[in-house]
LUMRORO-773192 format. One line per 8 residues: number of its first residue (from 1); their letters; for each residue x, y, z of C-alpha. Coordinates in Angstrom, 3 decimals. Layout:
BEGIN
NUM = a = X:Y:Z | ... .
//
This chain:
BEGIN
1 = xxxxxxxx = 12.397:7.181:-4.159 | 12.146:10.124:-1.389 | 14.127:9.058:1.790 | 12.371:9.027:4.908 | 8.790:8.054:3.077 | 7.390:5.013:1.913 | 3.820:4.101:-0.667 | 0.952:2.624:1.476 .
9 = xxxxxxxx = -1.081:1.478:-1.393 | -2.833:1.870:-3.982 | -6.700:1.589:-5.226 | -8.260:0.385:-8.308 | -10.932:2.615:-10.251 | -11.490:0.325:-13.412 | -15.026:1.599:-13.981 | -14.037:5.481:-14.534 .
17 = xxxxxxxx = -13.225:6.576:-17.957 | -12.704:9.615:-20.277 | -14.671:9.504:-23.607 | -14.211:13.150:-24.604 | -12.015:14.244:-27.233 | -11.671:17.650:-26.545 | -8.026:19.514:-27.103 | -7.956:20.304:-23.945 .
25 = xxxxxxxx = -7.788:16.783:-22.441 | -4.504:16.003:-24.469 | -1.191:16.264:-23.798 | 1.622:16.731:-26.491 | 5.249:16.239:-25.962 | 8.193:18.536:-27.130 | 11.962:17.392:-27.097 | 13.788:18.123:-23.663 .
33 = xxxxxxxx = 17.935:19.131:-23.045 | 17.670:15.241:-22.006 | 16.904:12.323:-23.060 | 13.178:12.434:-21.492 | 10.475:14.865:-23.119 | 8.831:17.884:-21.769 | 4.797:17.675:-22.186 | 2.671:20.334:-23.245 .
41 = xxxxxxxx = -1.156:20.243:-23.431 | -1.541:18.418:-26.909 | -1.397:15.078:-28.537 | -1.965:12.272:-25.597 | -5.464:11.191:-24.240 | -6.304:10.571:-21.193 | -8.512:7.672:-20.648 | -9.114:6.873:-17.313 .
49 = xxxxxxxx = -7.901:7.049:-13.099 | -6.470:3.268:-12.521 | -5.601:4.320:-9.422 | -3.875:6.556:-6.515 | -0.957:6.672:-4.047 | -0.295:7.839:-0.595 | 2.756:8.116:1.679 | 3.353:7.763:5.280 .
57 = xxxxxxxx = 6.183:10.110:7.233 | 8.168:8.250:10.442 | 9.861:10.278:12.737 | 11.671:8.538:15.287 | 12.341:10.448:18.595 | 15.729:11.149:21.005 | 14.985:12.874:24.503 | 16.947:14.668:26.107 .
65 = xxxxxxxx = 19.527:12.364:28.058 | 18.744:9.171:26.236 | 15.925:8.565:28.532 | 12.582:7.812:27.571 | 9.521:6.567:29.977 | 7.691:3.815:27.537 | 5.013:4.378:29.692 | 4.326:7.821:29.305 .
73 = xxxxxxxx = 2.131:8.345:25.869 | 3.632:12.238:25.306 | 6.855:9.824:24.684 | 6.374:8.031:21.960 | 9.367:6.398:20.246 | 8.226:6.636:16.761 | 5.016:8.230:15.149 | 3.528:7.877:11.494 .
81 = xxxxxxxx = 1.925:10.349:9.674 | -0.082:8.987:6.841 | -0.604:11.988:3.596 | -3.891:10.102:2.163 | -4.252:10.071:-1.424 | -1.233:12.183:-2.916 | -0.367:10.836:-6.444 | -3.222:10.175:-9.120 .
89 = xxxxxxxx = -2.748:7.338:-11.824 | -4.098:8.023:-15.016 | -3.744:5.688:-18.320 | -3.272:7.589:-21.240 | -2.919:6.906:-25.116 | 0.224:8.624:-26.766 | 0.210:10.488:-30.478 | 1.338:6.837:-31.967 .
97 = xxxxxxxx = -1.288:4.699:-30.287 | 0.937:2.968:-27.309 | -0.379:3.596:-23.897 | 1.271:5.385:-21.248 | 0.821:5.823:-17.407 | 0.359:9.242:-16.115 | 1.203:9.961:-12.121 | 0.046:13.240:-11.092 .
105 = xxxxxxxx = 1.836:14.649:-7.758 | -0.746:16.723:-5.349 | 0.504:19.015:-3.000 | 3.493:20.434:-1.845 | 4.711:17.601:-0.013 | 3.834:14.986:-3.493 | 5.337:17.549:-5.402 | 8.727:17.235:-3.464 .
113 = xxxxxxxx = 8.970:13.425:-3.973 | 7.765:14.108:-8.115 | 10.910:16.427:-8.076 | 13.004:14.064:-6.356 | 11.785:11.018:-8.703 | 12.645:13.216:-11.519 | 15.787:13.832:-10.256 | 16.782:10.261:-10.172 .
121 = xxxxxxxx = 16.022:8.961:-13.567 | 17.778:12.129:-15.354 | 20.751:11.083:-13.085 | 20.499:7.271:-13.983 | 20.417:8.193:-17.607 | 23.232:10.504:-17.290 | 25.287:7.612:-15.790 | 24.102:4.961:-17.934 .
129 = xxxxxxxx = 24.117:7.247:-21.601 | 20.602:6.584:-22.267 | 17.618:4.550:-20.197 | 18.948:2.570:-17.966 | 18.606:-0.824:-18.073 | 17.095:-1.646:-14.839 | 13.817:-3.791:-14.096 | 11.977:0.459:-12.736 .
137 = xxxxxxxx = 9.675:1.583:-14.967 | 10.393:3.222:-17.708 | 9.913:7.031:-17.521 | 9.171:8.951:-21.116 | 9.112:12.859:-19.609 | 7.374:14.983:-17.337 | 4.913:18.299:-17.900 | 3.687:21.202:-16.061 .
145 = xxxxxxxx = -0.025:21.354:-16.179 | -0.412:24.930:-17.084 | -3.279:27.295:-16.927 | -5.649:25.528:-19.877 | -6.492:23.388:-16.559 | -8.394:26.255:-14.913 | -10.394:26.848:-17.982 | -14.329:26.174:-17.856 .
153 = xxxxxxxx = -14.157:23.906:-20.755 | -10.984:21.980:-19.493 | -13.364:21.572:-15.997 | -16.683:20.869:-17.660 | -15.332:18.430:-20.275 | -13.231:16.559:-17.405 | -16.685:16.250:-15.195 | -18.762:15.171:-18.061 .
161 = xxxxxxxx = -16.135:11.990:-18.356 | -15.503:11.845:-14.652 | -18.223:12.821:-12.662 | -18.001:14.907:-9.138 | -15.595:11.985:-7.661 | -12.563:12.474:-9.374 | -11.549:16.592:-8.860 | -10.074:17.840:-12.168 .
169 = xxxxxxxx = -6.257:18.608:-11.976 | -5.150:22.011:-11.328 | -2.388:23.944:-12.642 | 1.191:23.894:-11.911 | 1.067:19.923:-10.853 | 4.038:18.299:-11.574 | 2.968:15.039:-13.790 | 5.388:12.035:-14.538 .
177 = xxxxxxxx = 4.468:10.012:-18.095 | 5.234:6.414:-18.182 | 5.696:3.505:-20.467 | 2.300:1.299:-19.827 | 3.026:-1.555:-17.595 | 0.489:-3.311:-15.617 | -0.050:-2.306:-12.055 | 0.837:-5.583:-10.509 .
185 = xxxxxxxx = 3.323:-5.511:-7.595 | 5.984:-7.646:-5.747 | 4.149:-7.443:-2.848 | 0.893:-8.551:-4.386 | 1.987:-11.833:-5.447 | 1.297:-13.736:-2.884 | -2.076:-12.602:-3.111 | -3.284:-13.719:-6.581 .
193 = xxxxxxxx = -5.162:-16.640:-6.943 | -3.496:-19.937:-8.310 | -5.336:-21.674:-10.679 | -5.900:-25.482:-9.599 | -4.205:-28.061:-11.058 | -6.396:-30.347:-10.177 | -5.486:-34.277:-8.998 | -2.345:-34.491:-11.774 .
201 = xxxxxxxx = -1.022:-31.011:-9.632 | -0.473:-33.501:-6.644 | 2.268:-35.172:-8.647 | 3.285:-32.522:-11.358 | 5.934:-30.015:-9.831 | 6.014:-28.091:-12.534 | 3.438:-25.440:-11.885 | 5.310:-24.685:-7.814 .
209 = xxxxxxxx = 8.695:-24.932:-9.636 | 7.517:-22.154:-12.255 | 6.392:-19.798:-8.722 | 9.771:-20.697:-7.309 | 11.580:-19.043:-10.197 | 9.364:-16.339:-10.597 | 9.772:-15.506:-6.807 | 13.652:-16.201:-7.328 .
217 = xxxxxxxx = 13.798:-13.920:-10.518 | 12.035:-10.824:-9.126 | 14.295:-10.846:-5.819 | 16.923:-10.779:-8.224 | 16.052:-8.503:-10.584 | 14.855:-5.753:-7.321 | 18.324:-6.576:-5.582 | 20.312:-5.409:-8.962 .
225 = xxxxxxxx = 18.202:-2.458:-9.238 | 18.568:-1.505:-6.123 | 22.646:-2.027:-6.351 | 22.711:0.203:-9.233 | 20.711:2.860:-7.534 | 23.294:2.705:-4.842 | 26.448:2.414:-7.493 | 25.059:5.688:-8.917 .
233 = xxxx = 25.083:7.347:-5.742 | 21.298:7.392:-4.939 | 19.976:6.655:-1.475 | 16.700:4.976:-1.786 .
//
């Protein structure tokens, strides 16, 4: 939701998960001035990384006189900067069993966009007088991580369940906590296999006319979103 910046990806760690039980690997939630929570090192568990984020920045250039040579390389018209990994994605079980998705921001520049993200959903509940009913995930609070992250135990206990490839968290990283959904993405669609419908599929519509809708119901759904991001005076 940061203008000016836009997700590359993400990756899939299935295989990584957190069996410890330790206090120090929970988070607990206290009521907030809003509707969201404030999270303090308590009552959720964090399971395992299902996966990580990155962001590209384009700058598009103007010379000096409106000239440019599109020969000369020292000219470019637009460069990318890609961030590499800059938001971790944890799942997570709450105090009453549900599961939650955790994204933690890394780095100043992550930290910007958490802040900005933040931003947005207070303002859409603010507008709407509650969550707002919109097909975006659905955001429960946000925490600090505070200094119990630095502690030996907190850093021992974290590499026992995660081994050297997954750094533990530090403090003062802004984290965003999530209703569970599955990560599967617009954009991934076309990409998932279709099961075959063998020789009656040459003659049976219904299975392409069920993809149709879906396809039909997700534009729709991301163009009303997006409208009432815009009605509520957020530039996305």
């Amino acid at each position: 939701l940061a203008v000016g910046r836009r997700v590359l990806g993400h990756h899939t760690f299935s295989s990584m998960h957190l069996h410890t039980a330790t206090a120090l690997l929970y988070l607990a939630f206290l009521s907030g001035g809003d509707g969201l929570r404030v999270f303090r090192p308590s009552s959720i568990t964090i399971r395992r990384q299902v996966g990580q984020l990155g962001f590209a920045t384009e700058t598009e250039w103007q010379y000096a006189g409106g000239k440019r040579n599109p020969l000369d390389p020292s000219q470019p018209s637009r460069t990318v900067e890609a961030s590499g990994a800059s938001v971790r994605l944890f799942e997570a079980r709450l105090a009453d069993g549900s599961r939650s998705l955790l994204k933690e921001f890394l780095g100043a520049e992550a930290r910007a966009i958490g802040d900005r993200e933040l931003a947005v959903y207070r303002h859409l509940e603010e507008e709407a007088g509650g969550a707002p009913d919109l097909s975006v995930g659905t955001l429960c609070g946000h925490m600090i991580s505070d200094e119990a992250f630095e502690t030996r135990g907190f850093r021992e206990a974290w590499e026992a369940s995660f081994g050297l490839a997954v750094p533990p968290p530090a403090a003062g990283r802004l984290w965003l906590i999530f209703r569970w959904v599955p990560l599967r993405t617009i954009g991934g669609f076309a990409r998932v296999e279709q099961p075959p419908a063998g020789l009656a599929g040459l003659f049976d519509w219904g299975a392409a006319q069920a993809r149709r809708e879906w396809v039909r119901t997700a534009s729709r759904e991301s163009l009303r979103a997006l409208a009432a991001l815009h009605a509520a005076g957020e530039a996305v």
